[in-house]
N, C-alpha and C positions, 0 to 999 in steps of 0.2 A: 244924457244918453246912457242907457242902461245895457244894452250888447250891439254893437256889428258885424252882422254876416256877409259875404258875398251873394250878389244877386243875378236873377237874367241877364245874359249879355254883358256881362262886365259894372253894372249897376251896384249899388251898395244900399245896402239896409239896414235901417237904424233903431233900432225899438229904444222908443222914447221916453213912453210911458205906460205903466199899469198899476191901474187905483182902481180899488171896490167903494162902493159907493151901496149903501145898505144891501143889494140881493144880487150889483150887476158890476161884471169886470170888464175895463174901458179897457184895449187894448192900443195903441196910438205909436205906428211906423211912418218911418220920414226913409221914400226913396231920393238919389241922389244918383243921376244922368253919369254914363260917361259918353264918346262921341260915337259910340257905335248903339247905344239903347234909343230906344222912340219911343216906347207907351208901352202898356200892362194890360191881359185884363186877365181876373183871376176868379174863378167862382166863390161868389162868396161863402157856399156851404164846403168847400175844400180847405177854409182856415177856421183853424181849430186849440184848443187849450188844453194841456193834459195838466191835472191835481197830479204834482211827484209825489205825492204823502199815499195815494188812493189808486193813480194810474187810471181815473176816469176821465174820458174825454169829451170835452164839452163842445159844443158846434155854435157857430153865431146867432144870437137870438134874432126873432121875427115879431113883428109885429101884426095888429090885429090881423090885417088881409093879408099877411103871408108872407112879408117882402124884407128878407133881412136888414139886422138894425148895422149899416156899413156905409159910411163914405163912398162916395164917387160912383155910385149903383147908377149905370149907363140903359138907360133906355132902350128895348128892344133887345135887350141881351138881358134874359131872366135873371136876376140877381146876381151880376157880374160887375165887379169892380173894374173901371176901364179909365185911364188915367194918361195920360202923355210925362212922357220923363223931362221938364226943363232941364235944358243946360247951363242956366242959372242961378234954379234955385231947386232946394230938394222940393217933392210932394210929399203931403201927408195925407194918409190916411188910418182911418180907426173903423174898428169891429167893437160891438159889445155882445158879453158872452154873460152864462149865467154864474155868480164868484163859487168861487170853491169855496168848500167850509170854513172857520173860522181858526180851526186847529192846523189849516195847509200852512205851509210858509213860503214854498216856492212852487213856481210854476214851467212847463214848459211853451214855448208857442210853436207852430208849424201853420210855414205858408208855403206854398207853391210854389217852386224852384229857386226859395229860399235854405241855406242850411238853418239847423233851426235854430231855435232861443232855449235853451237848457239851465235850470236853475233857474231860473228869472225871482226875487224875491218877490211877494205880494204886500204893497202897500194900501192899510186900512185906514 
């Protein structure tokens, strides 16, 4: 585990992982239920990656017809992350984004009624 923020309703958020992989940055959160949280759904073009070195911000990439490259993209709700919180085990999910330059070293992330993830190192 690489940071923990507080999340909707008392939920907790874990960012797990983030690796570049030649051109594309995997981003990989594990929510974690408490007994008042149910489910998420979060647009997938509202989670987003800023380069700290550049302050550019990058949005989740798409594939060919359009349809963000994200976990748990819930049908009939246009590219919305829709997920149930168990009570016994965390959910994951992940966003792929396009990597920051080669010279960045940290990044930050922002989710949706997430605080955010600041500094995040990037691993090559």
């Amino acid at each position: 585990m690489i940071q923990t923020q507080p999340g909707p309703e008392g939920s907790t958020v874990a960012l797990k992982r983030t690796a570049v992989t030649g051109d594309v940055l995997t981003v990989q959160l594990s929510y974690t239920n408490n007994e008042n949280a149910c489910c998420q759904r979060i647009r997938a073009d509202a989670v987003s990656v800023i380069d700290d070195a550049t302050a550019q911000q990058f949005g989740v990439l798409k594939d060919n017809s359009g349809k963000s490259l994200a976990s748990l993209l819930e049908s009939g709700w246009l590219d919305r992350l829709q997920f149930d919180l168990d009570r016994d085990a965390p959910t994951i999910v992940w966003s792929k984004f396009p990597a920051p330059p080669p010279t960045s070293r940290t990044l930050s992330i922002n989710v949706p009624n997430v605080a955010p993830f600041d500094g995040v190192p990037i691993t090559r």
